[in-house]
N, C-alpha and C positions, 0 to 999 in steps of 0.2 A: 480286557474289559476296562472301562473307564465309569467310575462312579463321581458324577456332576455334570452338569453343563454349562458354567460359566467358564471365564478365560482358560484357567486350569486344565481345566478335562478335555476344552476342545483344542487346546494348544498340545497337548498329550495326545489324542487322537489322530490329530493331524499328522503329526512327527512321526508318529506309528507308523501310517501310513505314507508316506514318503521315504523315511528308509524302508519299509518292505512291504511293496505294497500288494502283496500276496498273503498278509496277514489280513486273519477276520479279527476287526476292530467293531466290539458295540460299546456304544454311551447312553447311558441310562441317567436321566434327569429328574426331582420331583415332581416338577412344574417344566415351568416353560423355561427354554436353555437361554441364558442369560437374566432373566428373569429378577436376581437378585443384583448384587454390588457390579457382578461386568455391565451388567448392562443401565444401570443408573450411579454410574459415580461420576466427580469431576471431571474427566477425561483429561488428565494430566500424565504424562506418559514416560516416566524419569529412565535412563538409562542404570540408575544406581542398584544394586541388589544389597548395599548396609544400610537403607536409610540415612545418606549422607556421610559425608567424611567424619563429620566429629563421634559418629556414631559405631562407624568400620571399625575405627581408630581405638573404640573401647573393647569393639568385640571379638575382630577379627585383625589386631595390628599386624603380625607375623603375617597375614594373606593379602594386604592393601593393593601392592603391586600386580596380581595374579587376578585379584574381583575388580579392578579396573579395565583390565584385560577384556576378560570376559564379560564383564558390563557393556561395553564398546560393541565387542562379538556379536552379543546378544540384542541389542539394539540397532546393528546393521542390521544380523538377518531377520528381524521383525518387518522391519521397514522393506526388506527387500520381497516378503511375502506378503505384504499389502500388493506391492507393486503385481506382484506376478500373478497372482490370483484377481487383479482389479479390485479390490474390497476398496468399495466409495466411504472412508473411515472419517475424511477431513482429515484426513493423517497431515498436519506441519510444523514442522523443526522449526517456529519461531523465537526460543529462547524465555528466559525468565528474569522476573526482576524482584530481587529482596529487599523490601523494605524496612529498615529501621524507625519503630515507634517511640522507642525508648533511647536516653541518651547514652546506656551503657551498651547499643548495640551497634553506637556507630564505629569503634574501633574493633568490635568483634569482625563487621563486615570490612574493614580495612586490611583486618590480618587474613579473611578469608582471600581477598581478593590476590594478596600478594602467595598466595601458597596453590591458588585456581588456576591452570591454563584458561584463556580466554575467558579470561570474566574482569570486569571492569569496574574501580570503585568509585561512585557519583558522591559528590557534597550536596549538602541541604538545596543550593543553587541547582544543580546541577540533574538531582534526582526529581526537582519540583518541575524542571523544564519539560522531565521526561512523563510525570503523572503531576498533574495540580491536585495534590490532595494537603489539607495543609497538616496532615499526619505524620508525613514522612518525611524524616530528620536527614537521611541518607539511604544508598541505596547499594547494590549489585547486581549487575546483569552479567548473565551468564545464558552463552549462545550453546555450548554445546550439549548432550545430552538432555536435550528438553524438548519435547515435541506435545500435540495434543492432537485426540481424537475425541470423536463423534460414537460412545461407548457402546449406546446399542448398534450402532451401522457397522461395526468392527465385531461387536457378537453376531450379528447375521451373516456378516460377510466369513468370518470364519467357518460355522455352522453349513454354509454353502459350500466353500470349499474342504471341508471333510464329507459333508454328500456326493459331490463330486469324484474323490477320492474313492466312497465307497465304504465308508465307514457308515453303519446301520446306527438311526438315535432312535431313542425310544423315549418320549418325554409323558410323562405325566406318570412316570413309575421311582414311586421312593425305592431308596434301600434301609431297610430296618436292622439289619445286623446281617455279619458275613459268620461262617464257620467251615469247618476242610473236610473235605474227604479223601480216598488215598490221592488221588491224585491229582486233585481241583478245589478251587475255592468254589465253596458257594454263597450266591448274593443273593439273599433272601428279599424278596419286593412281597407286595398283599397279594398281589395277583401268582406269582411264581418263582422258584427257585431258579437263579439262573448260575449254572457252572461255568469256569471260567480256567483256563490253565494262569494266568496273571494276572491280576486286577491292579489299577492306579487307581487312588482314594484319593480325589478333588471338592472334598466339600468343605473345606476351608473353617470359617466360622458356623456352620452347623453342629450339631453333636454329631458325636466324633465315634467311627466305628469299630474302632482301635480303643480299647482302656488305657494304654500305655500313652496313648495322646489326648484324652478327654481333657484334663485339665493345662493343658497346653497353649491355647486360646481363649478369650473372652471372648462377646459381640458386646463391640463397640458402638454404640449409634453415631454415624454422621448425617447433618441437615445441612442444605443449599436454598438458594432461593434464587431464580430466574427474572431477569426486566423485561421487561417487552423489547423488539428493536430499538437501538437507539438511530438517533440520523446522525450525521455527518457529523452535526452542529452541537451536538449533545454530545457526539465522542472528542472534539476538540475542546468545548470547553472543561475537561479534565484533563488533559493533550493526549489520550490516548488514541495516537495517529497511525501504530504499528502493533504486530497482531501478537506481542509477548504475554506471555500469563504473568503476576502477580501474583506474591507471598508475602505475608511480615514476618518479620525474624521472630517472633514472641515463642515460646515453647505452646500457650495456648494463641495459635496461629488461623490467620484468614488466607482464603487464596479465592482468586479470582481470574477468569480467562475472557478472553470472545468469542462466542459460536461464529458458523458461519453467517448468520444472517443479525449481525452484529447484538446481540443480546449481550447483556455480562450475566456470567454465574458466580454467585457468591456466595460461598461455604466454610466453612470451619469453625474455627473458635470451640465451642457447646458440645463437648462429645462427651455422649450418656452412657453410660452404663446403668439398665435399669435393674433393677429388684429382681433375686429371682435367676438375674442370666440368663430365661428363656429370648428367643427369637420370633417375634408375633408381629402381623401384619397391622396393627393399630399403633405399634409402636414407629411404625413409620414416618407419623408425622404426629409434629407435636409443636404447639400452640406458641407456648414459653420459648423455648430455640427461635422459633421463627422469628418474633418479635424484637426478642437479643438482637440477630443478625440483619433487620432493616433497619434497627436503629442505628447499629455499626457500620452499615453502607451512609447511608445518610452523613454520619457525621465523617466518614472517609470522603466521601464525594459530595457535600453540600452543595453542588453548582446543578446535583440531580436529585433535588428535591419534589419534583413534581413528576419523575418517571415512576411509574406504578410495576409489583411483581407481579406478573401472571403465572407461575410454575411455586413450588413449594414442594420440595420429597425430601426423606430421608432412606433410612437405609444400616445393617449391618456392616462392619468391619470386624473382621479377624486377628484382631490384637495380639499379639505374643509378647514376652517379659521383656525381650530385648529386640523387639520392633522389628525383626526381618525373620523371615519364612524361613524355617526348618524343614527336614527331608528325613525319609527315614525308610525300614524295609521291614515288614512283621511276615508273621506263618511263615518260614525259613523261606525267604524272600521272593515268596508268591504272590506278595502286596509290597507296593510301596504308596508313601504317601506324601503329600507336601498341602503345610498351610503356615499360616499366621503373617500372611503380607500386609499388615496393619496402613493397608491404605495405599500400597504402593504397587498393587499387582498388575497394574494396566500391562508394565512393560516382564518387569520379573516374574512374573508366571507362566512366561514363557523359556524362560530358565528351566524352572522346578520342575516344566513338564520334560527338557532333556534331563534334570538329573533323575525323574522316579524310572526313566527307558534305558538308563546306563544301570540303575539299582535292579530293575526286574532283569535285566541281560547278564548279570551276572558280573559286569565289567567294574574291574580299578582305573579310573578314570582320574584325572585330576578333577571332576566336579565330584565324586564321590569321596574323593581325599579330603573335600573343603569341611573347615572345623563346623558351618553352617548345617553339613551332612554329618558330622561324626558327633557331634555332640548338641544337647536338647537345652532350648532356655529352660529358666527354671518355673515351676509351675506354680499356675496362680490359685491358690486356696479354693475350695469350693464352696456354695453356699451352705450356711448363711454367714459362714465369714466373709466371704468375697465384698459383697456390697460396701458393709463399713470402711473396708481397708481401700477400697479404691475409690470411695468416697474420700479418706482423710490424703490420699493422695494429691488426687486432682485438687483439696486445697494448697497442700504446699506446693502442688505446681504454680497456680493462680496466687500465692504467696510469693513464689521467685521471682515472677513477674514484675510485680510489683516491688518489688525490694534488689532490684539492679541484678537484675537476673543469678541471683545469688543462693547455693542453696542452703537449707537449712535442715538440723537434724535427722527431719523425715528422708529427705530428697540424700543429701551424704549417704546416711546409713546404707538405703537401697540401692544408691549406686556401685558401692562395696560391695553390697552382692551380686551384683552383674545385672541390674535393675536398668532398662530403660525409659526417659518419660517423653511426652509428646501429648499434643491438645488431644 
């Protein structure tokens, strides 16, 4: 049994079913499957499962060479089940381009460059020829591992092919808490007990139905804002002629892609952590972020001064200490669970759903060997600490920023503890 229905649970589902597909697979949703972050995020679709190299490098150095591996693996076979299933995802491997805002970012993306297969480091000339924005000092593009989709056509096309498959969903059924009897889990919903001989826990940034993982994740708020079409003439005069997403290097960072029907999405920067730590549908949109981030397009792209946003949403992310998804197995390994993909789980969630079917099989795997699975980031304080401390955070992130990306007391200390930071 699988508890969620975004990327997770149905990437878990599916796999169920594909290796055996004489197994009875149900997924049980609150709401509507995808409903939350699969189905309204960026559609940026990273083949990475450390949150980038400089990140792998802090948390996972001894395994760099092996989650590269399998980062690759894991990003073929996605891509290859779009294909095979037909899911109309706008699935394409376009590439990405890092831009440098600050002047102490351009020799950072010089040393990435020379340390990156296939990525290429642009000068001020160079990276301006590629985007006229007069922000960006320098740049890096980088072809491989990078693709985007169309996030809710990629949650229904999934959704379809585990209907297909033959896995049973059930949507508009919470799960309220799980507990055992001799021989099953049961998942408790308002309506009914449902037993289960294995259950997968997909619910990422919601409260958490494990205690040993409650404090494991925050929700993070992230906001976007959509343009209208652009034409032709409006995407040359910034020379955005070719369909790469865009990123700045800043730690509080923007990214920006093209739909298919050439809109720009623009997102980042302003990630909330409200009051409280609850997850509530009013908190989805919000006034202040939005005005932040059309003021920050504007001054990125001045020459689209008169294109208007018609879209405006936000949304939860699943945060964890040190920015990439953990794995694990409770009730002597009749549950397993996986979350905290702090924004990156378009592609690695489909990882975490092969590692919780190697965890419930019982199997030593080299994905169950991985330190990601053997060991927990460390947990983030509950309220009403929480608030302040990641309030005084996100200043000395926005502090390092501004001070040549350099850290300072706050930002040291917590690194030493295995602390990671991002917008």
């Amino acid at each position: 049994m699988v508890v969620g229905g975004g990327y997770c649970g149905l990437w878990t589902a599916l796999i169920a079913k594909e290796t055996d597909p004489e197994r009875d697979v149900v997924l049980i949703e609150a709401r509507e499957v995808g409903w939350a972050a699969s189905g309204r995020n960026g559609g940026f679709c990273e083949s990475s499962l450390t949150h980038g190299p400089e990140n792998g490098e802090r948390h996972f150095a001894s395994e760099l060479e092996l989650l590269d591996r399998l980062a690759n693996q894991n990003f073929a076979e996605l891509e290859a089940t779009i294909e095979r299933y037909g899911i109309d995802a706008e699935f394409e491997k376009t590439g990405v381009l890092v831009a440098a805002t600050e002047p102490h970012q351009i020799e950072q993306l010089r040393a990435a460059a020379a340390d990156t297969p296939d990525a290429v480091f642009l000068d001020e000339k160079e990276v301006r020829r590629a985007i006229r924005s007069p922000l960006y000092r320098a740049g890096l593009r980088k072809t491989k591992g990078y693709a985007y989709v169309h996030p809710a056509k990629l949650v229904w096309g999934l959704k379809r092919a585990c209907v297909e498959m033959g896995v049973r969903i059930f949507e508009g059924t919470p799960a309220t808490r799980l507990s055992r009897s001799r021989r099953s889990v049961n998942v408790h919903t308002p309506a009914a007990t449902i037993r289960a001989r294995q259950v997968a826990l997909a619910t990422n940034g919601f409260p958490s139905l494990l205690k040993r993982t409650s404090l494991l994740t925050v929700p993070i708020y992230d906001y976007a804002l959509m343009t209208e079409p652009l034409t032709t003439a409006q995407l040359e005069s910034i020379g955005w002629t070719t369909r790469h997403g865009i990123t700045d290097s800043s730690r509080q960072f923007h990214y920006s892609r093209l739909t298919a029907d050439n809109r720009i999405l623009w997102g980042g920067f302003d990630a909330i952590y409200h009051r409280g730590g609850e997850v509530r549908d009013d908190q989805d949109q919000r006034r202040e972020t939005f005005e932040t981030l059309a003021d920050h397009f504007f001054t990125t792209f001045p020459q689209l001064r008169d294109v208007r946003f018609t879209h405006a949403w936000g949304g939860m992310i699943d945060m964890s200490s040190r920015l990439v998804a953990f794995h694990g197995r409770a009730y002597g390994g009749q549950v397993a669970y996986s979350a905290g993909y702090t924004g990156l789980g378009v592609g690695a969630t489909r990882f975490g759903a092969k590692v919780m079917l190697d965890l419930l099989g019982g199997r030593e795997t080299e994905l169950t060997r991985l330190r990601m699975v053997t060991s927990k980031p460390l947990p983030i304080p509950p309220e009403p600490i929480a608030y302040p401390v990641i309030q005084t955070i996100r200043r000395a992130v926005a502090k390092s920023d501004a001070n040549g990306g350099r850290d300072g007391l706050i930002l040291g200390a917590m690194n030493r503890l295995g602390v990671s930071f991002d917008s």
